[in-house]
C-alpha positions as CSV (number, residue, x, y, z in Angstrom):
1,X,87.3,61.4,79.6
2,X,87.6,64.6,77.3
3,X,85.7,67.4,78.3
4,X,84.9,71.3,76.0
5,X,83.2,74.0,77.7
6,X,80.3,76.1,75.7
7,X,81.4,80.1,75.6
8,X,78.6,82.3,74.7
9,X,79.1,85.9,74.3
10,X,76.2,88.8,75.8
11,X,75.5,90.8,73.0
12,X,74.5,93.8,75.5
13,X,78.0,94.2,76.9
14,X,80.3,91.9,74.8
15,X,81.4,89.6,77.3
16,X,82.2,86.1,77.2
17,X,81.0,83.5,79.6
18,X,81.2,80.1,80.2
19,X,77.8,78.3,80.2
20,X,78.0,74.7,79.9
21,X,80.0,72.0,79.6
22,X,80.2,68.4,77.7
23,X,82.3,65.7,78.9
24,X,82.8,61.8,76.4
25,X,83.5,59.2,78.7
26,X,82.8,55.1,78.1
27,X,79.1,55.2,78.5
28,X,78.3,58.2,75.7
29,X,78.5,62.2,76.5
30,X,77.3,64.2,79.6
31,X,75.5,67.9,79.4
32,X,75.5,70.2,82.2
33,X,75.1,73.5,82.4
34,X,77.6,76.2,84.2
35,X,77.0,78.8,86.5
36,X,77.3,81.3,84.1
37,X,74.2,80.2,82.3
38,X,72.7,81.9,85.1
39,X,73.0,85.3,83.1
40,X,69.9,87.4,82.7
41,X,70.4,87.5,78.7
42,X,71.2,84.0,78.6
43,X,68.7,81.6,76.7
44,X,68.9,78.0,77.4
45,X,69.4,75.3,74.4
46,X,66.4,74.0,72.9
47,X,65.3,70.7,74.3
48,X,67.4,71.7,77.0
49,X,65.6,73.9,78.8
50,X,66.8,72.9,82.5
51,X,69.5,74.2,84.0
52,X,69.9,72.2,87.0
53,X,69.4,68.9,84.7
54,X,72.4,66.5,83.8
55,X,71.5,65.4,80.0
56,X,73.4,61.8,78.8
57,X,73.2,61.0,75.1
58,X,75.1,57.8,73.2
59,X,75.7,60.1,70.4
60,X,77.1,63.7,70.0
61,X,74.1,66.3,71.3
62,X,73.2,68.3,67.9
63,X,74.2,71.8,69.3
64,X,77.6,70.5,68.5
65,X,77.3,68.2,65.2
66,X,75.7,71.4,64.0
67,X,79.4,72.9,64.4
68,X,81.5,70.7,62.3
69,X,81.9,70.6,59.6
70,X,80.6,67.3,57.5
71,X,83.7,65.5,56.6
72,X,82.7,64.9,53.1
73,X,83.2,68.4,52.3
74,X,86.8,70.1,50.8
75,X,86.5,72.6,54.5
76,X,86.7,69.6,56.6
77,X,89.9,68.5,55.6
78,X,91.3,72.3,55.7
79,X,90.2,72.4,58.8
80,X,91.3,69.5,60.1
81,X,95.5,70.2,58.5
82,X,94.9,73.9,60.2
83,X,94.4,72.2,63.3
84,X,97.5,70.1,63.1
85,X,95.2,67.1,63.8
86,X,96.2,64.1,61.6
87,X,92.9,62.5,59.8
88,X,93.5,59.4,61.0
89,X,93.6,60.2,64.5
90,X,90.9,62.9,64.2
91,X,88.4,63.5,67.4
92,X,85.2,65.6,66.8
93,X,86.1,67.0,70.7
94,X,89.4,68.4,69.4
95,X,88.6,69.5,66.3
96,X,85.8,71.8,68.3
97,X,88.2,72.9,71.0
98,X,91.0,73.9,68.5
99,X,89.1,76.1,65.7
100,X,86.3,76.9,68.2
101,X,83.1,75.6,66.0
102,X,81.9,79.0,65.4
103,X,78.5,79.4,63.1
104,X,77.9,82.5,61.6
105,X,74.5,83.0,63.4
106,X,75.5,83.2,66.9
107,X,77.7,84.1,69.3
108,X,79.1,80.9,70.5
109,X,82.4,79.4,71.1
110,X,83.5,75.9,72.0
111,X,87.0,75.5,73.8
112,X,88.9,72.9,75.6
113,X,89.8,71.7,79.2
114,X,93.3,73.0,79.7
115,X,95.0,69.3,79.4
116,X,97.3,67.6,81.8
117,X,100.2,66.1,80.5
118,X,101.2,61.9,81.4
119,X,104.7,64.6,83.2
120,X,101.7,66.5,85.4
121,X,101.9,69.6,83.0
122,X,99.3,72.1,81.9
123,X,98.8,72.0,78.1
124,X,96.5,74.1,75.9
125,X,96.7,74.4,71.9
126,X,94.9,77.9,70.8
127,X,94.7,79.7,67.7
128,X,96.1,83.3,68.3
129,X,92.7,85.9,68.4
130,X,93.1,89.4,66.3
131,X,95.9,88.6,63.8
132,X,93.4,90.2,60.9
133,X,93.5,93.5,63.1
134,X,97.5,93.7,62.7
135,X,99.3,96.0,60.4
136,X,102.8,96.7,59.3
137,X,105.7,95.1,60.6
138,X,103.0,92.8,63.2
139,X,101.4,91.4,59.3
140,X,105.0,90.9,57.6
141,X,106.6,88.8,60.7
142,X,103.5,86.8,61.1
143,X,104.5,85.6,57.5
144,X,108.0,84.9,58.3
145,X,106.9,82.6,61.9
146,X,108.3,79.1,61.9
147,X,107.2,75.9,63.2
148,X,108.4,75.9,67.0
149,X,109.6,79.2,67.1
150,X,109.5,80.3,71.0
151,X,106.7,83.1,71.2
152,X,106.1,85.0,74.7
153,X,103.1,86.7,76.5
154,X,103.1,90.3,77.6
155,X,100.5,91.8,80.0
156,X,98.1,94.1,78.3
157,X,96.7,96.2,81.2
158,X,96.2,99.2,79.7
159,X,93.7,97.8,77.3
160,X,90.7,99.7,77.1
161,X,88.8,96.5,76.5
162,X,90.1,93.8,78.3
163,X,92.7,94.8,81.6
164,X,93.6,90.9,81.8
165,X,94.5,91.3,77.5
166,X,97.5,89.3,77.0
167,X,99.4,89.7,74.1
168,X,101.6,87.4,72.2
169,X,105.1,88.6,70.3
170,X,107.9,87.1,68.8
171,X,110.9,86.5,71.0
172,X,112.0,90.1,69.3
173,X,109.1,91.9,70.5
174,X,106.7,91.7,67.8
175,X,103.4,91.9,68.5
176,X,101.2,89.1,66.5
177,X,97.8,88.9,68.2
178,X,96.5,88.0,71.4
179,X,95.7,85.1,73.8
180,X,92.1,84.1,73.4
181,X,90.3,86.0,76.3
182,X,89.0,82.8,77.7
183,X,92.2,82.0,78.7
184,X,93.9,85.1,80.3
185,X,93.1,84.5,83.6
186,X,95.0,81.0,83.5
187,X,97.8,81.8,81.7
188,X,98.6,85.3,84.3
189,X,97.7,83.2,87.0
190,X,100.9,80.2,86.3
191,X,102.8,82.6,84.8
192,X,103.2,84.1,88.4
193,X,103.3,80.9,90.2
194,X,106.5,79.2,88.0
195,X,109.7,79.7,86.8
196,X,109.9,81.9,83.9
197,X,111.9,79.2,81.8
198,X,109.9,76.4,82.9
199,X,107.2,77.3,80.4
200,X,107.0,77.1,77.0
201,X,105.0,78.8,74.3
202,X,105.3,77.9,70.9
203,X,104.4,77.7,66.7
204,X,102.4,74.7,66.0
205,X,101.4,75.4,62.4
206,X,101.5,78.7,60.7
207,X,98.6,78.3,58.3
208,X,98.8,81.4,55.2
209,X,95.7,80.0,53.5
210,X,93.7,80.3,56.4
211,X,91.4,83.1,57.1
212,X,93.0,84.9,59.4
213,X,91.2,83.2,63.0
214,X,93.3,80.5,61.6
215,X,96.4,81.2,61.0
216,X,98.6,81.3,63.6
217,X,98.0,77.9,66.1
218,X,100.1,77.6,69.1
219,X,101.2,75.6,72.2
220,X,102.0,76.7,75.8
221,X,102.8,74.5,77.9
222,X,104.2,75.1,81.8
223,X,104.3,73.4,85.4
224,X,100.7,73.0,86.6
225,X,101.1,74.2,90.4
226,X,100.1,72.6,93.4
227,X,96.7,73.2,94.5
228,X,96.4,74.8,90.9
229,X,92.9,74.9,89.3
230,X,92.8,76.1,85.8
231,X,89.8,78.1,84.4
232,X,88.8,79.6,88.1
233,X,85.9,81.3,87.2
234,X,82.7,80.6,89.3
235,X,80.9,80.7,86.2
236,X,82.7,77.5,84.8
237,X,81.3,75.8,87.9
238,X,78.5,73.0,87.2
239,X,75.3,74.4,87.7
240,X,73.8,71.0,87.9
241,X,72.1,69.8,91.0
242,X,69.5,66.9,89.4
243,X,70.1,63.8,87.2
C-alpha cells in the first residue's frame, strides 16, 4: 500500500492542515477524510461531500489526475528528472508526494507518508520550501550544493511565523531554506529521541533549471523510535466512521 495525505491551507489565518488522505492498495484507491477537514473554512470535495464516508475508486479520483501533469507534455518529463524519479519506474503517488501537485487556483498540497525503510527506518524525500526568498551568500552556495552533500537542521524558534520553523544549512552553516512546515513536528520530534549521528540528511538532486520550489530536493533519513508515530497531529487522524 502507498498512501499521500491532502494539505489544504485556511486562507483566513495561513495555516496548513491535513484533510484527507488516499491510500493504492490491490483492489484500487481508498478516500477518507481527516480530522482536520473538520475546519470551519474548510469546503469538502465535490462529489464528495461526506465526511464520515470511505470513497473506493479502480482508477485515480480526479482531484488528483487534475494535478499532474499529462505525460505527453515537455513539463512532465521535467518534472519527473527534478524529482529524481526514473521514467520507467515512475508512480503517479510519488510524483504527487515529491513536487507536491500544486495548481495555481488553490491552496492545496499533496505530500507523502513518511516511508519505512525494509532496515525499520524513517524516510522522507522533500523539496527544500523558501529557497527563492534567499539572498547573498544563502543564493551563491545553493549553486555550489552537490549530490549527497550532508545538510543539517537548526531549530527556528524565534520565527515570527512558524515557532516549530526548521531550517536547513550546509554543514558550514549556510542557511538554504527550510523544512516544509508539514513536516517540523516529525523531524524535532526524532531528532530528540536518536543519536545525533544516526540520522542522515542529504542532496538528492540540485535542480538550477527549476523554479525555485524545485530546486533543491533532499533526503533525511534516521532511526524510527519505538512506539514512534510519525505525523502526530490529531488532524491527520481518519475522520471516517461509515463505508
Amino acid at each position: 500500500m502507498k498512501s499521500v495525505f491532502v494539505i489544504w491551507k485556511d486562507s483566513d489565518d495561513g495555516m496548513w492542515h491535513p484533510v484527507a488522505k488516499l491510500t493504492r492498495s490491490l483492489d484500487g484507491y481508498r478516500f477518507n477524510y481527516t480530522k482536520g477537514a473538520k475546519h470551519i473554512n474548510f469546503i469538502a470535495f465535490p462529489r464528495m461531500d461526506d465526511l464520515a464516508k470511505v470513497y473506493h475508486s479502480q482508477s485515480l479520483f480526479s482531484f488528483f489526475t487534475n494535478r499532474l501533469i499529462p505525460s505527453n507534455r515537455p513539463e512532465f518529463k521535467k518534472m519527473v528528472e527534478w524529482s529524481d524519479i526514473e521514467l520507467g519506474d515512475y508512480d503517479e503517488l510519488d510524483l504527487l508526494g515529491i513536487s507536491g501537485g500544486a495548481r495555481k487556483t488553490d491552496e492545496f498540497r499533496i505530500i507523502s507518508e513518511p516511508e519505512v525503510t525494509d532496515e525499520g527506518q524513517y524516510k522522507i524525500r522533500f523539496f527544500i520550501s523558501g529557497v527563492g526568498h534567499l539572498k547573498g551568500e544563502s543564493v551563491e552556495r545553493v549553486a555550489l550544493l552537490e549530490k549527497d552533500e550532508e545538510l543539517k537542521f537548526i531549530y527556528e524558534n524565534s520565527n515570527q511565523y512558524d515557532c516549530k520553523a526548521v531550517l536547513v544549512s550546509t554543514k558550514d552553516e549556510v542557511p538554504i531554506g527550510y523544512c516544509p512546515k508539514y513536516f517540523n513536528c516529525d523531524v524535532r520530534s526524532l531528532l530528540e529521541n536518536v543519536e545525533l549521528d544516526s540520522h542522515s540528511l542529504k542532496v538528492v538532486k540540485l535542480n538550477l533549471d527549476a523554479p525555485s520550489q524545485f530546486k533543491v530536493l533532499c533526503e533525511f533519513v534516521t532511526q524510527w523510535p519505538e512506539g514512534f508515530t510519525p505525523l502526530v497531529s490529531d488532524e491527520y487522524l481518519a475522520h471516517s466512521v461509515r463505508h
